[in-house]
C-alpha positions as CSV (number, residue, x, y, z in Angstrom):
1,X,-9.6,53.2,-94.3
2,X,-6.2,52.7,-96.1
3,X,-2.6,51.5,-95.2
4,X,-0.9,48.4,-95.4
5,X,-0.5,47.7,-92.0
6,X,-4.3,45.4,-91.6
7,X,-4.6,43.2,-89.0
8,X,-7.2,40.4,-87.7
9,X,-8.2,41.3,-84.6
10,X,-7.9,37.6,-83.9
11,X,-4.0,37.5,-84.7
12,X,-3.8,40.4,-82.7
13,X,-5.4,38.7,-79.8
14,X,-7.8,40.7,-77.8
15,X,-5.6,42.6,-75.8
16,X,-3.9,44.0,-78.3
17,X,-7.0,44.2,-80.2
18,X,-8.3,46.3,-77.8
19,X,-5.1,49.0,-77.5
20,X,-4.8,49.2,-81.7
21,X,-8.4,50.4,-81.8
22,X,-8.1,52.7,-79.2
23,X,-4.8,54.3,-80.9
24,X,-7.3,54.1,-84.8
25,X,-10.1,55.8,-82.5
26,X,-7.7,58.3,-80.8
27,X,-6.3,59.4,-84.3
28,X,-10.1,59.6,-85.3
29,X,-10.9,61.9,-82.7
30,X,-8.0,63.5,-82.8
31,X,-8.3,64.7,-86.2
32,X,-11.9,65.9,-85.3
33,X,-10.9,67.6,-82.2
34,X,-8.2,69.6,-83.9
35,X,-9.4,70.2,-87.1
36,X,-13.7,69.3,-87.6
37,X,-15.2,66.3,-88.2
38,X,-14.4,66.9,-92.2
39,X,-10.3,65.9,-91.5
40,X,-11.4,62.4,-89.7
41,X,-11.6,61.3,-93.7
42,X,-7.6,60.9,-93.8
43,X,-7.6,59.0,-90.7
44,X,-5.3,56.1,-91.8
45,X,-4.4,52.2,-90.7
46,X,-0.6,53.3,-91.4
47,X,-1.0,56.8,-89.4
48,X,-1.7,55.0,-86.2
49,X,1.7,53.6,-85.9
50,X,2.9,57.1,-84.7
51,X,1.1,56.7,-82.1
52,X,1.5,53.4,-81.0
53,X,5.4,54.5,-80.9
54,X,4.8,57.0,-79.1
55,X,3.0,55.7,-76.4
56,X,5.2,51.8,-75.9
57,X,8.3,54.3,-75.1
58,X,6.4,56.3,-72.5
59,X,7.5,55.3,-68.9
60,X,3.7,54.5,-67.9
61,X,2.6,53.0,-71.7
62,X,-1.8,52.6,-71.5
63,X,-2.4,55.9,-69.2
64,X,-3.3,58.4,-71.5
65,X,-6.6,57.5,-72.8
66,X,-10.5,58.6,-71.9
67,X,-13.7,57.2,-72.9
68,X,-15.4,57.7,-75.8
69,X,-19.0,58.0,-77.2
70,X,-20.8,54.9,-79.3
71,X,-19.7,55.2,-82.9
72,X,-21.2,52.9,-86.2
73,X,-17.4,51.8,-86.8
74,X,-17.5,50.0,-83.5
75,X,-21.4,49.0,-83.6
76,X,-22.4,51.8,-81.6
77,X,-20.3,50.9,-78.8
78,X,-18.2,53.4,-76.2
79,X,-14.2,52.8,-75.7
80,X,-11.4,53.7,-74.2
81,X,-9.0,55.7,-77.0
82,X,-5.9,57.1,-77.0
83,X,-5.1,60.7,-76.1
84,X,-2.0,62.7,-76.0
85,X,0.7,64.1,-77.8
86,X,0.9,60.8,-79.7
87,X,-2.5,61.0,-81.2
88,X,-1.8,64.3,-82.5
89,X,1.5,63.9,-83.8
90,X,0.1,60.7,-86.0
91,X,-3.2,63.3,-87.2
92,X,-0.6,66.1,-87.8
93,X,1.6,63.6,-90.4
94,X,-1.7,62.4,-91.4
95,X,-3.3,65.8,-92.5
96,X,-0.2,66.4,-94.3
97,X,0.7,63.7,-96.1
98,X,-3.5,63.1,-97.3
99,X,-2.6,67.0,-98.4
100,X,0.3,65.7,-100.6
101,X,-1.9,62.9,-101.9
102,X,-4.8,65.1,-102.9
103,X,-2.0,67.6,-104.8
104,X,-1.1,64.5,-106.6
105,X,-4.1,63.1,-107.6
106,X,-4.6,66.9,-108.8
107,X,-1.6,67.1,-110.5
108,X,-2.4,63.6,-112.6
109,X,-6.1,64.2,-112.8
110,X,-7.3,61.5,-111.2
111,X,-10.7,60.6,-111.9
112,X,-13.3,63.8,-110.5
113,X,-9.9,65.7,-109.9
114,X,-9.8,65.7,-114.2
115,X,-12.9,68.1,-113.9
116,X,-11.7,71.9,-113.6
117,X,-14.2,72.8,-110.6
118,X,-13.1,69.8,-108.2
119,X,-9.7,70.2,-108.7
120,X,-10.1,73.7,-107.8
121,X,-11.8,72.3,-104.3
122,X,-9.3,69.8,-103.8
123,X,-6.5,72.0,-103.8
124,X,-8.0,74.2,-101.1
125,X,-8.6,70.7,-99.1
126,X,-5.4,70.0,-99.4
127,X,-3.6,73.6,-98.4
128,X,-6.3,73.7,-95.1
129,X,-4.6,70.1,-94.9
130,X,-1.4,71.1,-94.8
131,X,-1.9,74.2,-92.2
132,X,-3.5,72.9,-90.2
133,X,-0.9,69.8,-90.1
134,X,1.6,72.5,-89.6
135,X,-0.2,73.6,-86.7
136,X,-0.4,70.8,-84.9
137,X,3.0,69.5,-85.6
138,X,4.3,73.0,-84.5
139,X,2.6,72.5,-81.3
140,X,4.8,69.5,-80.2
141,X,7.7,70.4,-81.9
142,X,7.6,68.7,-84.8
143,X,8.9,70.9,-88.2
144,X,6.3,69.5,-90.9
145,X,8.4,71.5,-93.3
146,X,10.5,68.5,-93.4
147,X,7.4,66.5,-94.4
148,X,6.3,69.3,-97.2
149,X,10.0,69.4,-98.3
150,X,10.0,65.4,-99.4
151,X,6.7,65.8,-100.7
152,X,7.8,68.7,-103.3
153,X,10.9,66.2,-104.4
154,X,8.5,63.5,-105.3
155,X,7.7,64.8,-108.6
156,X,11.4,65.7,-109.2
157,X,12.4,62.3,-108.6
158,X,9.3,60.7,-111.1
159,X,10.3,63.0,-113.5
160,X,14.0,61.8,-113.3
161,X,13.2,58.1,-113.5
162,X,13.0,56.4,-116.2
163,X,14.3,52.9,-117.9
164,X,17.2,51.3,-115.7
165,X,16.9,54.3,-113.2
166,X,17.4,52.8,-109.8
167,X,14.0,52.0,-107.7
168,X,14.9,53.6,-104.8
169,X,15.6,57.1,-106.2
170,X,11.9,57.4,-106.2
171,X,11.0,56.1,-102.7
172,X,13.5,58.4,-101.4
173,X,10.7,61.4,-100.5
174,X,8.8,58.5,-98.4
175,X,11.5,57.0,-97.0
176,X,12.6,60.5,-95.4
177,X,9.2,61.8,-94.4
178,X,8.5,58.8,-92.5
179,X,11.9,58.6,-90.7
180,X,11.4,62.2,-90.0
181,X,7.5,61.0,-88.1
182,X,8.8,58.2,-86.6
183,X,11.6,59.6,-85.1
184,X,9.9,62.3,-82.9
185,X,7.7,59.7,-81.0
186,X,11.2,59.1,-79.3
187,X,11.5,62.8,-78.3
188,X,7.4,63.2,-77.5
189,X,8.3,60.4,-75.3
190,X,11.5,61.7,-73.6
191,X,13.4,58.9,-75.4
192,X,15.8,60.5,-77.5
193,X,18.3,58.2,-77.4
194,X,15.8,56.3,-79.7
195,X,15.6,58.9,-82.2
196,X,18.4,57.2,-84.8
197,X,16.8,53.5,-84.4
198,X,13.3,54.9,-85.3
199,X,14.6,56.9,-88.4
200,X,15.9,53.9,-89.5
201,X,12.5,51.6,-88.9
202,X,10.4,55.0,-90.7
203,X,12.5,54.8,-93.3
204,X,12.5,51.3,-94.3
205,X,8.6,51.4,-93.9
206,X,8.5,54.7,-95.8
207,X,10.0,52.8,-98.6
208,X,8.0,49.3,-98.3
209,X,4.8,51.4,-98.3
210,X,5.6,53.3,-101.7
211,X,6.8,50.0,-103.3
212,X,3.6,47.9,-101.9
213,X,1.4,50.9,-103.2
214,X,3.0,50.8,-106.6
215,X,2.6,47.3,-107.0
216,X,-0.9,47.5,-106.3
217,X,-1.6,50.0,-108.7
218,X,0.2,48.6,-111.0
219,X,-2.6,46.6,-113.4
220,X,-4.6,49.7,-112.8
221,X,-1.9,52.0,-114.2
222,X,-0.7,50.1,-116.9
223,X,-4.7,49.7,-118.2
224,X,-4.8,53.5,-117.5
225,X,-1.6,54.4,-119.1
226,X,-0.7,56.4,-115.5
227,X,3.0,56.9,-114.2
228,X,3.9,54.1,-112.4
229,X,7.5,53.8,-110.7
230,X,7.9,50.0,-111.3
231,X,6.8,50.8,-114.6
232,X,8.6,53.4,-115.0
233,X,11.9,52.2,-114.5
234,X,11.4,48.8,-115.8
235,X,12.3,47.1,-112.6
236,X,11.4,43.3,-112.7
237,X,8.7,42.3,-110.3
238,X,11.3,39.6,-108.4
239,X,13.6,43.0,-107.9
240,X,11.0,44.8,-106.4
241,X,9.9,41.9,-103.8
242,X,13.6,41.7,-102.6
243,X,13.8,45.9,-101.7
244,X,10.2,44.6,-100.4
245,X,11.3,41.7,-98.1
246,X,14.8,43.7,-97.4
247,X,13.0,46.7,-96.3
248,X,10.8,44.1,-93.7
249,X,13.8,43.1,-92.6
250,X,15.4,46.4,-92.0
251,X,12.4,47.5,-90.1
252,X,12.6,44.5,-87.3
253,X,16.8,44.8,-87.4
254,X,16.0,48.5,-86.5
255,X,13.1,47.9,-84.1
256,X,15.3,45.5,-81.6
257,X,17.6,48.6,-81.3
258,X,14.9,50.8,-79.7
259,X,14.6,51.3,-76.2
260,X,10.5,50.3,-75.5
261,X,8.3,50.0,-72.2
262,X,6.0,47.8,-73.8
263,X,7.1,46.4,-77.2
264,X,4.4,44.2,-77.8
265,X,1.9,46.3,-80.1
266,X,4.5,48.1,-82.6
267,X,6.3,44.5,-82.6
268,X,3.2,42.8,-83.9
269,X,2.4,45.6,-86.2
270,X,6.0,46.1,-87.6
271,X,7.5,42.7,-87.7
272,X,4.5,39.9,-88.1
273,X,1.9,42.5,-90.5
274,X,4.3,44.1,-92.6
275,X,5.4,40.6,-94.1
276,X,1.9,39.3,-94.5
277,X,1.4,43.2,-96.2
278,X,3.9,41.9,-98.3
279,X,2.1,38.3,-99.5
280,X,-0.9,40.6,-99.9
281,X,0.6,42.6,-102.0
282,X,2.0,39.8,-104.2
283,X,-1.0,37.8,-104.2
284,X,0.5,35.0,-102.3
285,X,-0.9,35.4,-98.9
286,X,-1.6,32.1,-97.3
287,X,-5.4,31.2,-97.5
288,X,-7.4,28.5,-95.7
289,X,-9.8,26.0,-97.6
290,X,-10.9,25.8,-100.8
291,X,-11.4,29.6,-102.2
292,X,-13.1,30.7,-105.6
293,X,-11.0,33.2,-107.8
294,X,-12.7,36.3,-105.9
295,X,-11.0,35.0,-102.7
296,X,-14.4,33.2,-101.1
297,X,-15.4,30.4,-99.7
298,X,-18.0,28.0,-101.6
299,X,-21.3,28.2,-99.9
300,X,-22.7,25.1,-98.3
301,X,-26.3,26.0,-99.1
302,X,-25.9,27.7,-102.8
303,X,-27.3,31.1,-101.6
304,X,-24.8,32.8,-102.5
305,X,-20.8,32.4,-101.2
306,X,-19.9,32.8,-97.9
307,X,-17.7,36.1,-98.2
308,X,-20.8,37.5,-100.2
309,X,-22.0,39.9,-97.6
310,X,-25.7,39.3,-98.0
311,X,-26.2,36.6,-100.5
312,X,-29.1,36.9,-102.6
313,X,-30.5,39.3,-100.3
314,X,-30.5,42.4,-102.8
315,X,-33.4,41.0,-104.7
316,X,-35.9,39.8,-102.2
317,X,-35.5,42.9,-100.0
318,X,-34.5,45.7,-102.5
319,X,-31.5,47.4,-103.2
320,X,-31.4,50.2,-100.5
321,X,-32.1,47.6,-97.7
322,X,-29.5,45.3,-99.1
323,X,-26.7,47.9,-99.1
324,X,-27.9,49.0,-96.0
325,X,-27.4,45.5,-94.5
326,X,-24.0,45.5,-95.7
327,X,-23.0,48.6,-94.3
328,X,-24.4,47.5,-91.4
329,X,-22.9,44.2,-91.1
330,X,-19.2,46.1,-92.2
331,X,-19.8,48.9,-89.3
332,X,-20.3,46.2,-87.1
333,X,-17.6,44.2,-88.2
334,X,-19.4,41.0,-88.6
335,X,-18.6,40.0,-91.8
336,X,-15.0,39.7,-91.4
337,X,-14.3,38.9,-87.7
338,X,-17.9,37.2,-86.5
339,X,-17.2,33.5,-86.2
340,X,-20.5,32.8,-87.6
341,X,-23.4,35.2,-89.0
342,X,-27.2,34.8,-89.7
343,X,-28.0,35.4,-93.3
344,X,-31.8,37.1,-93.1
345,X,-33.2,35.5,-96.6
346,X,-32.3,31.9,-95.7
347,X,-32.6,31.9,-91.8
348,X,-29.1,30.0,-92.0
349,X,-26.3,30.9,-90.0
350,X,-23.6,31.4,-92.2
351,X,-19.4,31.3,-91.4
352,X,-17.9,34.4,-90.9
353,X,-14.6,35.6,-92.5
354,X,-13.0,35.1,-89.6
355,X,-10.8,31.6,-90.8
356,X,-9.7,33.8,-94.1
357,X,-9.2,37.6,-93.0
358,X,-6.2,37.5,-90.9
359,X,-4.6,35.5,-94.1
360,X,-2.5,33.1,-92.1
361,X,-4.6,32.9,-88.6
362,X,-4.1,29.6,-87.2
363,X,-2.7,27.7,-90.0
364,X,-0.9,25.6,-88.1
365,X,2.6,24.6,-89.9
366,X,2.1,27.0,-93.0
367,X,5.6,28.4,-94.2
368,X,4.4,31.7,-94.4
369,X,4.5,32.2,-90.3
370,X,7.8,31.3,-89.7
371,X,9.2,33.5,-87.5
372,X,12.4,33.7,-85.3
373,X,12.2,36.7,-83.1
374,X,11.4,34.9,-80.2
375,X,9.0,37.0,-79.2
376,X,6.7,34.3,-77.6
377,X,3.5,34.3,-80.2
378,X,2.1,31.4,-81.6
379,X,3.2,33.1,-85.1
């Protein structure tokens, strides 16, 4: 999965733990229901928003949903998932804008995409991608020309950036294919007058999620020698966290403006995750206890740390059992959201990642939870 939207399920509480994974399993299934098992690959942390929107605008927010089989990603268990017009709106953008991914990562020959035959493959991917987006987005009304249209400026823009070129030139593409998404939820859910205050919250997170993905590629570029926008344009880090922490706060300035059901899923995703994305981004999320430099916790019983996912385990039951352990764990989300976890090798039960992976869960009077949009968390 990918996005910079991540919550703990424990921030999120279990309520809302419970509707955000039945909007990720409804885009999921979706994907597969229009488009084969193959297209669930682009399903997306970031995607789900769509419909999330969709559905807290809808007069009767919660109905549309069915059960669904046991899957690994949720231990083998059945849930309730989204369904509707909102889950296939948010697979539509998704299909497309994974097509405009794979193009670029063609077009800069990415790793695999360098070699001649898998570049060939991946542009195929990526035009079924793109039809069948079309498709689907045609379906509910949606024109994803608009979305292919800001995609084909992208590399326009990068080419016209350079030294003391302004930032946002380059975000501009994201900035309107988001808007574009995130104002049809309003007309999928017979909202329209909502349609100007969602362009505005798409467009500020269009931009915050090209800058946040820039400046976590940046080491990688610059050791690479790839294009890089920050880079590019020489913008000083500081500059880049303001546009950053503007855009957050153009996104819940926009979001009080819409007209809602049920606010209380897109308000935790929108206005308490996107600054936390933010720290992440910057490497100054708030952490809890004392932490190594790979972001663990020391171990109490020197087998191993206690974010390391199966200790010593690798040697004393082989490699293919090991990783299988950790996939295991991971599929069953154990390692990051168990309060505690037996370690097989030792017989110990160990702490789960619980205190650390929602960044700032429970930290009492840490600065970096301030909030005043009296929305009635504990944040």
């Amino acid at each position: 999965m990918f996005g910079i939207v991540r919550p703990c399920r424990h921030r999120l509480g279990a309520d809302l733990s419970r509707v955000w994974t039945a909007h990720l399993c409804g885009l999921c299934l979706a994907l597969r229901a229009d488009h084969g098992q193959f297209a669930r690959l682009v399903t997306h942390y970031d995607g789900l928003l769509v419909s999330v929107l969709t559905e807290e605008q809808s007069p009767t927010p919660g109905r549309e949903r069915r059960s669904a089989g046991p899957c690994p990603l949720r231990g083998m268990r059945t849930a309730s998932v989204a369904t509707g017009e909102g889950a296939r709106l948010a697979a539509s953008v998704s299909l497309v804008l994974a097509s405009a991914k794979v193009r670029d990562h063609v077009a800069d020959a990415d790793g695999l995409a360098a070699h001649a035959p898998v570049a060939a493959a991946a542009r195929r991917v990526a035009s079924a991608w793109e039809r069948a987006g079309g498709r689907t987005g045609a379906s509910l009304g949606f024109d994803t020309a608009l979305l292919v249209d800001a995609v084909d400026r992208q590399p326009l823009r990068e080419r016209a950036a350079g030294p003391g070129s302004d930032l946002l030139g380059v975000t501009e593409p994201a900035e309107t294919a988001t808007a574009a998404a995130f104002a049809h939820t309003a007309v999928l859910a017979g909202r329209p007058h909502n349609a100007a205050a969602l362009a505005e919250v798409g467009g500020m997170f269009g931009r915050l999620a090209h800058l946040l993905d820039a400046v976590e590629d940046l080491t990688a570029d610059e050791a690479a020698g790839a294009w890089n926008p920050v880079t590019a344009t020489r913008t000083p880090l500081p500059r880049v966290r303001r546009l950053c922490t503007d855009a957050v706060l153009g996104v819940r300035l926009a979001l009080r403006e819409v007209d809602f059901a049920d606010r209380r899923l897109a308000h935790a995703l929108l206005v308490h995750e996107l600054p936390r994305a933010v720290d992440r981004a910057f490497g100054t999320s708030c952490r809890h206890g004392a932490m190594d430099t790979a972001g663990r916790e020391p171990a109490a019983d020197g087998g191993g740390s206690a974010g390391d996912p199966h200790g010593g385990a690798v040697g004393s039951r082989g490699l293919l059992a090991g990783c299988g352990g950790f996939v295991g764990a991971c599929c069953t989300c154990r390692i990051c959201c168990a309060e505690e976890r037996r370690a097989r090798r030792w017989r110990r039960k160990r702490q789960g990642r619980r205190r650390t992976c929602g960044d700032c869960f429970d930290c009492g009077d840490c600065d970096c939870c301030d909030c005043d949009c009296d929305c009635g968390c504990d944040c």
